[in-house]
N, C-alpha and C positions, 0 to 999 in steps of 0.2 A: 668678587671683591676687586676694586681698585688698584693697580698695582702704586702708590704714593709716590715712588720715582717716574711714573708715567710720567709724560709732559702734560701740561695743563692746556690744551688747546683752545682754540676760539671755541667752536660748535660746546665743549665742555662748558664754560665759563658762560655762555647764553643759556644752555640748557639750567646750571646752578642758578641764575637769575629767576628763570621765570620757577623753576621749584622754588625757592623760598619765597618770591611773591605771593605765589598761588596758596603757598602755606599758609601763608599772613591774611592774608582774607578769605582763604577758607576756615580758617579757626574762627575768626571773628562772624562768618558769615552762620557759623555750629552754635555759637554762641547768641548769635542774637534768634535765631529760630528756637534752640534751648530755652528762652529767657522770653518769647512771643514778643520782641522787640520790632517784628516786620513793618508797623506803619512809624515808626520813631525817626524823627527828623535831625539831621546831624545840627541842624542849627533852623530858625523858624527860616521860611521860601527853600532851605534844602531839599534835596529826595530823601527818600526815605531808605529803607534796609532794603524795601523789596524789592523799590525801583531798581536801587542800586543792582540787585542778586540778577531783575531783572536784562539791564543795560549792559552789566559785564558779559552776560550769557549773549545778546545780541552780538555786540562788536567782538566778540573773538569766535560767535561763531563765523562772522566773517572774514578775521584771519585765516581760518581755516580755510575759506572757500580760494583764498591769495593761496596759499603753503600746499593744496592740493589740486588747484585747479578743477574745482566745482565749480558749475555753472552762476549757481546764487550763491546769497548769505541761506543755510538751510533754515534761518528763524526769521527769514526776511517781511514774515506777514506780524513780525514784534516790531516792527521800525516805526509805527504811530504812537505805541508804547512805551517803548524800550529805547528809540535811535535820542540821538542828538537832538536837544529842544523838545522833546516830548514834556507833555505838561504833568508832573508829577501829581496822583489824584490822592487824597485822603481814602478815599472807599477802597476797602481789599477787596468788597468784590466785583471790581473793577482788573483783578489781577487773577492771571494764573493760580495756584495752590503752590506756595513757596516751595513747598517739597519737592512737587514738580520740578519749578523752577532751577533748582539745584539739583537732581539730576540731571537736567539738558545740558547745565553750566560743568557739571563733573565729565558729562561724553564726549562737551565739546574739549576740554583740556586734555581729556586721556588723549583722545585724537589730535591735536594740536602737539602733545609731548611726544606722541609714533610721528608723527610728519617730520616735527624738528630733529627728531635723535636719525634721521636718516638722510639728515642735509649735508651735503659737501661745502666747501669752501665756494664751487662755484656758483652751487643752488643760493648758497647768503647773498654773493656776488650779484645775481641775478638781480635785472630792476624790475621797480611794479610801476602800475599805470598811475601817473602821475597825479599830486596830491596838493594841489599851490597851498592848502592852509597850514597843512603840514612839512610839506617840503623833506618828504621821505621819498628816498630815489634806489633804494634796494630791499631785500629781506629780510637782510639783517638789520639796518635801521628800524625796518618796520618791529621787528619783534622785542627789539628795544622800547618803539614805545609800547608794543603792547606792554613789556612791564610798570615802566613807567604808568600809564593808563589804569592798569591791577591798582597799581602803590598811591596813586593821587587816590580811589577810591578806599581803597586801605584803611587808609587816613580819616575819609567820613566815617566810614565803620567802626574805626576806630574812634571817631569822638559819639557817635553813641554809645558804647559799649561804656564808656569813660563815666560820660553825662548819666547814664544807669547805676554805675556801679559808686557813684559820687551820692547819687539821691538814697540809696542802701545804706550808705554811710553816716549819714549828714543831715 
């Protein structure tokens, strides 16, 4: 247990961000596979749940490969898929097996939570290779946004889950 008088330090207060992110859209993400919500579009031209369950699992498993110093992204053959601008498809089978898919997203995060919870003040400090669209120049900026990045999806997830449980209702 915690000791509550502990000081609240940095490395604490990144680790509590990315836990309750990852809560947030892992519930949402339990809930729309509970519910067979995977091809539901947050809005019409949005992706969809899978993409989405997809895309988070790509790009942080690339965090990972920044926070450990792996050679690749180890899901790098999803980047036609999965990366940035991929063209989001109607057909699931066109996609991995959601279940799948959310395991990879769960091994990538376990592994991502052992990295971070063993960073020092100077490992945050440390910079990465340079990003002009993002204009993130350390570690710890980066894992900032990776929540931020969680939380903007979140959000899509979250307005399916909405738009379902609105038509349940309504």
């Amino acid at each position: 247990m915690i000791d509550p008088r502990a000081p609240y330090g940095r490395l604490e207060r990144l680790q509590d961000r990315v836990d309750f992110a990852w809560q947030v859209s892992g519930s949402l993400l339990r809930y729309i596979g509970d519910e067979g919500l995977w091809m539901t579009r947050f809005r019409p031209g949005g992706p969809h749940g899978l993409w989405i369950a997809g895309h988070l699992a790509f790009y942080e498993a690339g965090a990972l490969k920044l926070y450990t110093g792996l050679e690749s992204n180890p899901l790098a053959d999803w980047k036609e898929r999965f990366g940035n601008g991929s063209e989001c498809l109607d057909d699931a089978t066109a996609y991995s097996d959601p279940a799948g898919i959310l395991d990879l997203l769960e091994e990538g995060r376990a592994a991502i939570r052992k990295a971070i919870s063993a960073m020092s003040d100077t490992d945050l400090d440390a910079s990465v290779p340079p990003n002009e669209r993002l204009r993130i120049r350390d570690v710890q900026s980066q894992i900032e946004f990776l929540i931020w990045h969680d939380s903007h999806h979140a959000a899509q997830l979250g307005a399916i889950v909405n738009t379902y449980k609105q038509g349940l209702n309504g």
